[in-house]
C-alpha positions in Angstrom: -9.6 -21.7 -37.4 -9.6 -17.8 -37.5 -13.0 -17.6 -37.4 -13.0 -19.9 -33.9 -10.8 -17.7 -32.4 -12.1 -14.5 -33.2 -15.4 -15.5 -31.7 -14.1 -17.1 -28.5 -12.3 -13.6 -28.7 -15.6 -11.9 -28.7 -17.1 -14.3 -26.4 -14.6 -13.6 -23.8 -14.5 -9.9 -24.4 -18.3 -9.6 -24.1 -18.7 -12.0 -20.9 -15.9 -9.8 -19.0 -17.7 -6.0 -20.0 -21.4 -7.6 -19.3 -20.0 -9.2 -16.3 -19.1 -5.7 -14.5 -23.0 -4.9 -13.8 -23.3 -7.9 -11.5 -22.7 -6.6 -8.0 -20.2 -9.1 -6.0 -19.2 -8.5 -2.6 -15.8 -7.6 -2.3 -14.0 -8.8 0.9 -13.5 -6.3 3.8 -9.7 -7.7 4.3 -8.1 -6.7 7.4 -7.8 -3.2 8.9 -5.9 -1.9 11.9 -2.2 -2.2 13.3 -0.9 -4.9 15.6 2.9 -6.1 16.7 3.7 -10.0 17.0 6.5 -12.7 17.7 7.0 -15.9 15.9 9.8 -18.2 14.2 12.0 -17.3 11.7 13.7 -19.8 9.2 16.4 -18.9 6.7 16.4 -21.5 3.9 19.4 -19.8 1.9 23.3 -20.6 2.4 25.9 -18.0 1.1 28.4 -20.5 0.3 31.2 -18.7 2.9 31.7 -19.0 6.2 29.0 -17.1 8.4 26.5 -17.8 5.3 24.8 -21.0 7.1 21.1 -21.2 7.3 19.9 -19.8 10.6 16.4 -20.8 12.4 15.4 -18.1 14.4 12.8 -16.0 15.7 11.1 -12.7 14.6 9.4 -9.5 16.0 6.9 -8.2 13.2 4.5 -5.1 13.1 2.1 -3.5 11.0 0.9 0.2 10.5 -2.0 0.8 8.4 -1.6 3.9 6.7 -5.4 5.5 7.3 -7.6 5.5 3.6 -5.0 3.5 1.5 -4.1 0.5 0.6 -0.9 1.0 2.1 1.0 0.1 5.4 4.3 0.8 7.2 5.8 -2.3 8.7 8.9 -3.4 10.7 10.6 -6.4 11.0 13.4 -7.9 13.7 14.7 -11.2 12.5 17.4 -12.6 15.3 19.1 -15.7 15.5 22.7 -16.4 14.4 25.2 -14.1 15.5 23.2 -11.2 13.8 20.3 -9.8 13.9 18.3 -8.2 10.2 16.2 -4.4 11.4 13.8 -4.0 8.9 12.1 -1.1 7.9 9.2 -1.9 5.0 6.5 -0.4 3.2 3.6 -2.8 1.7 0.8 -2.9 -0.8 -2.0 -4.9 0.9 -5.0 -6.2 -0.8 -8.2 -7.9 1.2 -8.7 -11.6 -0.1 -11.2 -12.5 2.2 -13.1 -10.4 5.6 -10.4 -10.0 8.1 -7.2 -11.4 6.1 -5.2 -9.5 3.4 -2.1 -11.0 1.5 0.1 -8.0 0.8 3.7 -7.5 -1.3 6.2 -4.6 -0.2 9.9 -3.7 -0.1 12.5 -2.5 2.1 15.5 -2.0 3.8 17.4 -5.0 5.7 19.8 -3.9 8.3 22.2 -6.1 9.7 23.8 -5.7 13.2 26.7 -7.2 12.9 27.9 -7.6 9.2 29.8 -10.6 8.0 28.0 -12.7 11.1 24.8 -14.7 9.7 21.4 -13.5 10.6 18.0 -15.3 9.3 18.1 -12.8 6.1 22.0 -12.8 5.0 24.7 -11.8 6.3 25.1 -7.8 5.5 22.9 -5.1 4.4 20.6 -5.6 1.6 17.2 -4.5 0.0 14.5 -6.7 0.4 11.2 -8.0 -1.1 8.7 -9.6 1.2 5.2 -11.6 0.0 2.7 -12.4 2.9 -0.4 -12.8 4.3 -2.4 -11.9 7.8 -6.3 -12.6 9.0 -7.3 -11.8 12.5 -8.3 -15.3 13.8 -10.2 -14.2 17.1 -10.8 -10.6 18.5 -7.5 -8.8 18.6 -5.5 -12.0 17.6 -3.7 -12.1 14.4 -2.3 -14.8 12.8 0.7 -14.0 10.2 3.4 -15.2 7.5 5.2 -13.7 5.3 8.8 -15.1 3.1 11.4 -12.1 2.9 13.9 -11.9 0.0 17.3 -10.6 0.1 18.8 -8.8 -2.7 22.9 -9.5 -2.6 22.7 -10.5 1.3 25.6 -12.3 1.5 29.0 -11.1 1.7 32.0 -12.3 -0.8 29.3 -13.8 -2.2 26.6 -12.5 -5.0 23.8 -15.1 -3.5 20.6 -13.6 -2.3 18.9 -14.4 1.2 15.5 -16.1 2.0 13.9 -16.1 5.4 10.6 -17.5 5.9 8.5 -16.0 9.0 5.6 -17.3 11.1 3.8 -15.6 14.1 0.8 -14.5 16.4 0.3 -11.1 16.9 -2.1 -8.8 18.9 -4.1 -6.0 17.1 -4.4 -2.6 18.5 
């Protein structure tokens, strides 16, 4: 039994250092900025008053920060009685030519705290997990799920918001 697994060991080991001389083309992903409008959806309830689920609508752009990996984002989720202001920086990794998935974090301001936004109902840090491909020339398609850290007030429950749009790139 030892002897099985130390060679599928060494069979594994050897087929992923051999493997790195084979050239495979890597995706271009998605380069450039745009801004774009869609729906938002909260899916989270508080468990208070002014904690409900709110469907919404969102403003969303994207800086890419020149020769990194890296982009500055921003992110207006209204609906409710509150509105979430969003200020985010994101890792952002091509999966395919024209379309990256990308993970970040932030800040999520909200308006008017104690009244329910998409994201929670009071300041909070926030995680978001997306992804974005340019569908046509200029046109962006986008989605992402945002994450509220503590979101909720009188109430330790976090926030989640889920966000759909079509953007324009510049």
């Amino acid at each position: 039994m030892k002897l099985t697994s130390v060679m599928v060991s060494a069979f594994v080991a050897s087929s992923i250092l051999l493997s790195g001389g084979i050239a495979a083309a890597k995706p271009t992903g998605m380069d450039g900025n745009y801004i774009g409008a869609g729906v938002s959806a909260g899916v989270t309830n508080g468990g208070e008053n002014n904690d409900a689920a709110v469907l919404g609508g969102n403003v969303q752009g994207r800086y890419a920060i020149p020769e990194t990996p890296v982009s500055a984002r921003g992110a207006v989720l209204f609906g409710g009685d509150s509105t979430a202001i969003m200020p985010m920086l994101t890792y952002d990794v091509p999966v395919a030519d024209n379309t990256n998935v990308y993970i970040g974090a932030g800040y999520s301001f909200v308006t008017d705290e104690g009244e329910n936004s998409p994201l929670g109902n009071r300041d909070a840090a926030v995680i978001t997990l997306g992804a974005e491909s340019e569908v046509s020339d200029r046109v962006v398609l986008y989605g992402d799920a945002k994450w509220g850290i503590d979101a909720y007030e009188d109430s330790s429950a976090d926030a989640v918001s889920l966000q759909a749009g079509v953007g324009f790139r510049f």
